[in-house]
C-alpha positions in Angstrom: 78.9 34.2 -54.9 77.5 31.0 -56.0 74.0 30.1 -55.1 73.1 26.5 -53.9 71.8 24.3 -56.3 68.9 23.1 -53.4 67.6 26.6 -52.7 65.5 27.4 -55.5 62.7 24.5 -55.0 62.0 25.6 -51.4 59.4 27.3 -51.4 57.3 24.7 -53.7 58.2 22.6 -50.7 56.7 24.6 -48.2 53.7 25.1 -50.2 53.6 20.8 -50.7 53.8 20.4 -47.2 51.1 24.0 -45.8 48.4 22.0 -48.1 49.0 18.6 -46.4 49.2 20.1 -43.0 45.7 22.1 -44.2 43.9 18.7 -45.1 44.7 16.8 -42.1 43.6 19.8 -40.0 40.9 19.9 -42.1 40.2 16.1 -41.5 40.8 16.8 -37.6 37.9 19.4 -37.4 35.7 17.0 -39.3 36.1 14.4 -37.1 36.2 16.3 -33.9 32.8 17.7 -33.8 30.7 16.8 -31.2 28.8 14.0 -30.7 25.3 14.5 -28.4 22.6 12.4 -28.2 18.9 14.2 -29.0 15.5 13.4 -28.1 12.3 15.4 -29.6 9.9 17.7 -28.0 6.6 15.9 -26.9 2.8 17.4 -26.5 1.0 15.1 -23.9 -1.0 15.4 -21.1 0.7 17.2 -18.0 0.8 15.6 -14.5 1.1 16.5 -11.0 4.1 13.7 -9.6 4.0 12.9 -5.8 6.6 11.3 -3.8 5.8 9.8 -0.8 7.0 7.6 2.1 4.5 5.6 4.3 4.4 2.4 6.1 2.4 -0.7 5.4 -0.4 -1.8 8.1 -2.6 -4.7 7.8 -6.4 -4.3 8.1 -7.0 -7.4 10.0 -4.2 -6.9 12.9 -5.5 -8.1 16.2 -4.2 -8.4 19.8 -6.6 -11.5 21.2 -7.0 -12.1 24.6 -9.5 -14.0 26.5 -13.2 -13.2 28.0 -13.1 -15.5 30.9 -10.4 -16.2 33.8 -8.4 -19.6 34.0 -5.3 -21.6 34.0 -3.3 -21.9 30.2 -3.8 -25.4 30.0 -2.8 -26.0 26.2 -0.8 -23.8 23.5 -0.9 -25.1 20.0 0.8 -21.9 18.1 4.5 -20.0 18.0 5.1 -17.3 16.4 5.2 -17.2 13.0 2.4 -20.2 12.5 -0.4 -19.7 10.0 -3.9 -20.6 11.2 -7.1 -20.6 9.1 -10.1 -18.7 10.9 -11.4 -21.1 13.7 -8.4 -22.9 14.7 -8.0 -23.2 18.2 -4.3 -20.8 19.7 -5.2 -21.7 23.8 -7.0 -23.6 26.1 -7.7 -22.6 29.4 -8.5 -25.1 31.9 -12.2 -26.1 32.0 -13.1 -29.0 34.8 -15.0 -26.2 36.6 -17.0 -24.8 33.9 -18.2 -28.6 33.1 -18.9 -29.4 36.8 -21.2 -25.9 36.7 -22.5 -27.0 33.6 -23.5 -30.7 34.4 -25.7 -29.3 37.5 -27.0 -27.0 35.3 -28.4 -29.8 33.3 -29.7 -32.0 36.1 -31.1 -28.9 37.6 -32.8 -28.3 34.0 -33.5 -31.8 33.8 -35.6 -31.7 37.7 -36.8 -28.7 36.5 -38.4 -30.6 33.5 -40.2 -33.9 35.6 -41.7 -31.0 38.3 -43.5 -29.5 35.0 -44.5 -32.3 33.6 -45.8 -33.6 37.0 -47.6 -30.4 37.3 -49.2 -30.5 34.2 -50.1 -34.2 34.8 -52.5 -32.7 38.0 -53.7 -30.1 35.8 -55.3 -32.3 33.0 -56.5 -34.5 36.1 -58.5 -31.5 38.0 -59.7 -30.3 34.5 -61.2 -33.6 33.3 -63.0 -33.8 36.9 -64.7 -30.4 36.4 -64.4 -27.4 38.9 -67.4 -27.1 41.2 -68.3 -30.8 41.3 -65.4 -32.9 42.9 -63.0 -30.3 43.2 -62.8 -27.3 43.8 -62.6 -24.3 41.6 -59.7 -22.9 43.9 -57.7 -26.2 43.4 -57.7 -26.0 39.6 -56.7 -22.5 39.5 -54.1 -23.5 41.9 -52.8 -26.3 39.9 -52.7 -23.8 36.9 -50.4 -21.6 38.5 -48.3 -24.3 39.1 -47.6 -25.6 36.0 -46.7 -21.7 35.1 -44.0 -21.5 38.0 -42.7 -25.0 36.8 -42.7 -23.9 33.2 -40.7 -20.4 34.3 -38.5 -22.6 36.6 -37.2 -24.6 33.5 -37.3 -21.6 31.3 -34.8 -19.9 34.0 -32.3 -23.2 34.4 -32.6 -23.6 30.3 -31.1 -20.1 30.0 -28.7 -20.4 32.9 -27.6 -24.2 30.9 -27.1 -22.1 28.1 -25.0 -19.4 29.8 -22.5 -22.3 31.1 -22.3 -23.5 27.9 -21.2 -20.5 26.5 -18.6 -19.8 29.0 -16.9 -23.2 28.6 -16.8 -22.5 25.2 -15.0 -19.6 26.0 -12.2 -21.0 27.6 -11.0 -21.9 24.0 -9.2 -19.0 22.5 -9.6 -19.6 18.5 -8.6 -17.3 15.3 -11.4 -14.9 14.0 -9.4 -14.9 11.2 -7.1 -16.4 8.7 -3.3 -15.0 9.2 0.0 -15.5 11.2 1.1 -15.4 14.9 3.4 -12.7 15.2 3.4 -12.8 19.1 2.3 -15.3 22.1 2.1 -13.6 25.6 1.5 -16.0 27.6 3.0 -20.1 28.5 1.5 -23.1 29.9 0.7 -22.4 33.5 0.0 -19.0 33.6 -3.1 -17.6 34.8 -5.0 -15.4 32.5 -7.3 -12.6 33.5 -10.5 -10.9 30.7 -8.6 -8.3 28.5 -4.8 -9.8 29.1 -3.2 -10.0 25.8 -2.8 -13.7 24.5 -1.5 -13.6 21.3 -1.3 -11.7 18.1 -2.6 -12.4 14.7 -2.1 -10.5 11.3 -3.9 -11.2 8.1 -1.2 -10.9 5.5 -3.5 -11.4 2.4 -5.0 -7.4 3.6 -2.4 -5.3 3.2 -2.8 -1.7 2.6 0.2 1.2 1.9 -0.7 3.8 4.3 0.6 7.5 2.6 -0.1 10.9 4.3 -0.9 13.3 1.8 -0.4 17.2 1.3 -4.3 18.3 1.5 -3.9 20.1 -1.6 -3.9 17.2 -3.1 -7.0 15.4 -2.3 -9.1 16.9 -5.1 -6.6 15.5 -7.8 -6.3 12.1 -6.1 -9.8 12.1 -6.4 -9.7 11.5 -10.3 -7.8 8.9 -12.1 -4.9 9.3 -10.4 -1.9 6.2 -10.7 0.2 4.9 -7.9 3.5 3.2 -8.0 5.0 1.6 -5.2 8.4 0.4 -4.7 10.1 -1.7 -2.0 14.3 -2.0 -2.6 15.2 -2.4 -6.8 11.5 -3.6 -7.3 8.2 -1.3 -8.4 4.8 -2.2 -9.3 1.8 -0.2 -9.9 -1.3 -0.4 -7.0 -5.0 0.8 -7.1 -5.4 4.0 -4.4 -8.3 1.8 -2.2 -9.1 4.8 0.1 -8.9 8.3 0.2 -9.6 9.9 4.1 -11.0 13.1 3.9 -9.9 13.9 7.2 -6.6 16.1 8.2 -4.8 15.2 10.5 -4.7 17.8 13.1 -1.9 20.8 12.6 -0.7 18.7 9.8 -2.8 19.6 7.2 -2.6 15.8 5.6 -5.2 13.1 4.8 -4.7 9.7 4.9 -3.8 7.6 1.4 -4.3 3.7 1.9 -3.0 1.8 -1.2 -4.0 -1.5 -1.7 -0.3 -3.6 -2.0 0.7 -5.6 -5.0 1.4 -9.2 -4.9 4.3 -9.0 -6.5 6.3 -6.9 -3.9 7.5 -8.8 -0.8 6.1 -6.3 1.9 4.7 -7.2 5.3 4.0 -5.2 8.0 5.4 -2.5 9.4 7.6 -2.2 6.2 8.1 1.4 4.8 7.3 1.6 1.1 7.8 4.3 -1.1 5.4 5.6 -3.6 4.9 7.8 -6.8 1.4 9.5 -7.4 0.5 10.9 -11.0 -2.5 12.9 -10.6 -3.9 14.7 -13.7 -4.1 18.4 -14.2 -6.9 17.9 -17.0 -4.3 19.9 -19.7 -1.8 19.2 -22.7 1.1 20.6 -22.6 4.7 20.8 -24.4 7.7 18.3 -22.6 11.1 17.4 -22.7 13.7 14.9 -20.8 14.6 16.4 -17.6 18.7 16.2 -19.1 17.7 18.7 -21.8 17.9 21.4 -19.1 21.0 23.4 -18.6 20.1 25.8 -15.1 22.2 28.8 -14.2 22.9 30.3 -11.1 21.0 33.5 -12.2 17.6 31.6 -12.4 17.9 31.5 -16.1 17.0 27.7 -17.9 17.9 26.6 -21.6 17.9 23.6 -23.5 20.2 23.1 -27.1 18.0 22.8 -30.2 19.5 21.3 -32.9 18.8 22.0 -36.9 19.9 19.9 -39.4 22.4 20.6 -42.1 22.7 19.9 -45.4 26.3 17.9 -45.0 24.2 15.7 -42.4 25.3 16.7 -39.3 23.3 19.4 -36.8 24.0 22.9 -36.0 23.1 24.0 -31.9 21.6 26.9 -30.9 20.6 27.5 -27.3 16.9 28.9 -26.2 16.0 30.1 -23.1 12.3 28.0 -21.6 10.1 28.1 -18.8 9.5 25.6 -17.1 6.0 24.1 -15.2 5.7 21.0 -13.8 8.0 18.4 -13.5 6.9 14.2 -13.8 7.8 11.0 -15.1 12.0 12.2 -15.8 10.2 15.0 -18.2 9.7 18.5 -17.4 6.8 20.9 -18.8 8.1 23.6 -20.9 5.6 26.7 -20.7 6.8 29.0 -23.1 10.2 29.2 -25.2 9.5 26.0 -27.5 6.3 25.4 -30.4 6.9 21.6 -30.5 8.7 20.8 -33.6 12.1 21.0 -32.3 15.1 18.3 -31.2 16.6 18.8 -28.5 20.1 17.8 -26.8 19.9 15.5 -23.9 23.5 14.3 -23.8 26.9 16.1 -23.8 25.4 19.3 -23.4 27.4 20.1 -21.1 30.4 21.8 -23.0 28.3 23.2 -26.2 28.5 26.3 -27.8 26.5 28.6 -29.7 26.4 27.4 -33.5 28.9 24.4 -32.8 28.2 21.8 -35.5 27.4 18.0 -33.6 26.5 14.7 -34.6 23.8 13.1 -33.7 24.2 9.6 -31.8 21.5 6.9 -30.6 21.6 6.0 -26.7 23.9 4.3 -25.6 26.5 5.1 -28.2 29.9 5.9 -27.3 
């Protein structure tokens, strides 16, 4: 039987073609090793993170409404004008107030010409002399007269004074600088002491107005830092007061922040805030994404050690973890500090799996 002339190189071929297949492959694994981003563990100082919800109030908010009765006779505000402290909101109608106060001032006036009358006699029978040619009884007399004339005036002074007071009155002006936010009342109407008039907030005093776990006010209480945000937009705020009252069967104090400028709040807007209150302590910390959590309770992060060929092998640890703040959680035992850690596309690791390391952002 003759043997084919082709047979005899075959298996050189296959061995050409198992080392090609063996490189590529080789290539393949190379370049298919995972690609995680890593972040390294921190030691800084550990803080208690609040979130809270509260509303924003001003502190100058004031219904106004008028001392004295009478007819609405002018308005010179809507809602939503600005006044300055001063400026007058409503008049009521005052012709009966000045009638009142015009006889006031005549009777003042009569009141003033009967004393000096009387003090005219008085100078008279002194400069006479009691005893000789007048009587003793007559200069005491006239002496008591100028006292009743001087207590007459005195009276009709203050009652003068009273009216003049009370037509002021009937002019219903800001105590302080803000905005209308509500009139009660139209031209016309009649009024009554304690019905509502108007209303007037200062905008320029606005406070964030938090209740607070009670367990919490000690912290507060030292350097603690606020952030407040309102939609997409966050600024930080001073805490201005801390209430050491609870509220009853709440078991929360009152938190009033003072409210940034550059957030467009007003009144009655919620507002969202995030305390950082110290714990006084250092402490180990990684990014929150460093966490893998299993349904037994048990937490890890993936440390990575570098190579010599310049890529990182993973390993995973097992942590415990404290508090949590500021995207970064406290790691209380498991890690010394010196390692990196994997913060992105940990999600399908395995023990000993070589990765390479990538910057944010990187694809």
């Amino acid at each position: 039987m003759t043997v084919p002339i082709l047979a005899r190189p075959l298996p050189l071929a296959r061995l050409v073609l198992l080392l090609a297949f063996s490189l590529v492959a080789g290539d393949a694994l190379a370049q298919s090793a995972p690609r995680v981003e890593l972040a390294s563990v921190h030691r800084e100082p550990i803080y208690q993170e609040l979130n809270l919800v509260g509303t924003v109030n001003s502190l100058e908010d004031a219904l106004l409404s008028s001392s004295v009765a009478g007819l609405v006779a002018a308005i010179n505000v809507t809602p939503g004008d600005r006044v300055d402290a001063g400026d007058t909101l409503v008049a009521l109608d005052d012709d009966l107030a000045r009638y009142e106060l015009a006889g006031a001032e005549a009777a003042a006036e009569e009141a003033r010409a009967a004393l000096s009358e009387a003090q005219r006699l008085l100078r008279e029978a002194e400069s006479v002399g009691a005893g000789r040619n007048i009587a003793a009884t007559e200069v005491s007399a006239r002496r008591s007269a100028v006292s009743v004339a001087n207590a007459a005036l005195s009276r009709l002074n203050a009652e003068q004074s009273r009216l003049n007071a009370l037509l002021e009155r009937h002019i219903l002006t800001a105590p302080f600088s803000g905005v209308v936010s509500e009139r009660s009342v139209n031209l016309g109407e009649w009024v009554i002491p304690g019905d509502s008039v108007a209303r007037l907030v200062n905008l320029d005093a606005l406070r964030a107005d938090f209740q607070v776990p009670e367990a919490f006010y000690t912290a507060l209480e030292e350097n603690a830092t606020l952030t407040l945000s309102a939609g997409e937009q966050s600024a930080d705020a001073r805490i201005a007061t801390l209430v050491p009252v609870s509220a009853s069967g709440a078991r929360t104090f009152l938190l009033r922040a003072e409210v940034p400028e550059a957030l467009p709040l007003y009144p009655g807007n919620a507002v969202d805030a995030v305390v950082n209150a110290a714990t006084g302590r250092d402490g180990l910390t990684v990014a929150r994404d460093a966490l893998s959590r299993y349904p037994d309770g048990r937490v890890t992060v993936w440390v990575a050690v570098p190579d010599d060929t310049g890529t990182y092998q993973v390993r995973e640890q097992r942590v415990e973890v404290g508090i949590n703040f500021a995207e970064r959680v406290e790691i209380t035992s498991g890690l010394s500090g010196n390692e990196q850690v994997v913060i992105r596309g940990n999600e399908a690791l395995v023990e000993g799996v070589n990765v390479e390391a990538v910057s944010e952002g990187s694809e």
